[in-house]
N, C-alpha and C positions, 0 to 999 in steps of 0.2 A: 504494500500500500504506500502511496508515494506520499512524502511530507514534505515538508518543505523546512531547509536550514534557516536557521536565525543564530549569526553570529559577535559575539557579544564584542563590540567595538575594539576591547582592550585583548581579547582572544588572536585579533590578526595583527599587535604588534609581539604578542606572547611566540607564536609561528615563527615568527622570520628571526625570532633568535636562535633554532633549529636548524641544524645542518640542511643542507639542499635536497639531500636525498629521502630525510625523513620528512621534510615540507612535503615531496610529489606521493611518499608513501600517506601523506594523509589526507591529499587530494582525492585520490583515487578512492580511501575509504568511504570520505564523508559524500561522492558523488556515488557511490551502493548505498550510506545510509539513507538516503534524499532517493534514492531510485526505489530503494527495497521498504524503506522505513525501520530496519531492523540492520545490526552487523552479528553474527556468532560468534563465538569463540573459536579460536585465539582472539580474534582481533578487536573483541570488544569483552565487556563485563560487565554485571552489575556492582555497584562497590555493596559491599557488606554492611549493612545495618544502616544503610542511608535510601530515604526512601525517594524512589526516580532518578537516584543519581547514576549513570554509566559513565564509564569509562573507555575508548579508546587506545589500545597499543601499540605501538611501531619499537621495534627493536634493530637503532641501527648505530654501533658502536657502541652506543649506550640504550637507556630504556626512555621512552616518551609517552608522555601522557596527554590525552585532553579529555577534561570532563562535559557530559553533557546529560539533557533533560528533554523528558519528552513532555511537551506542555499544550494543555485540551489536545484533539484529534489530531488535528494538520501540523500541529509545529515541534521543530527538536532545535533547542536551545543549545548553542555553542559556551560553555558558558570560562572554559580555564585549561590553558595549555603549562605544560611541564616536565621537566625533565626531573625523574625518579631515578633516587639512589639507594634505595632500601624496599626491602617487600613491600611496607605499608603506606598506604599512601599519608603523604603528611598532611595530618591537620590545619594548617594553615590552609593548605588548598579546596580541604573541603569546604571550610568556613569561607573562603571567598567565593566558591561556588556555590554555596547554599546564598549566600547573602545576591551574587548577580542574579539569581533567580529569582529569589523576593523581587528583586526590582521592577524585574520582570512581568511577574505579577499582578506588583501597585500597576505596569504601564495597560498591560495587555487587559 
């Protein structure tokens, strides 16, 4: 089912801090996400105990993230790119991803 991307302004200057080759690797994804409405695993995941929040993976040299949200029917919220150093994801990232979606929200 096709959605449609909404990318949270500060998400595409977060990207171009990413190597070139993990930017094309998450072009490619987020145009299945937008096509399919859905990514599987590997390439995507629910994070654990947060409710709507997914994750995206690209693994290139190092590990890459971007958080996202599926919001009412049609929309998927881009909402936080980053580069992970540890299994879990760091709290700081959830909390400003929880919070761009509030805003979200208030707008929508």
């Amino acid at each position: 089912m096709k959605k449609e991307l909404v990318f949270d302004k500060r998400v595409e200057k977060e990207l171009k801090k990413f190597p070139r080759l993990a930017q094309l690797k998450f072009r490619a994804l987020f145009q299945t996400l937008e096509t399919d409405g859905f990514l599987e695993e590997p390439f995507a995941k629910k994070l654990a105990g947060q409710d709507n929040l997914f994750e995206i993976r690209v693994k290139h040299r190092e590990h890459w993230r971007v958080i996202y949200a599926y919001f009412e029917k049609e929309y998927i919220i881009v909402l936080s790119a980053f580069g992970k150093k540890t299994k879990k994801t760091p709290g700081k990232e959830l909390t400003k991803a929880k919070k761009r979606l509030q805003n979200y929200k208030e707008i929508l």
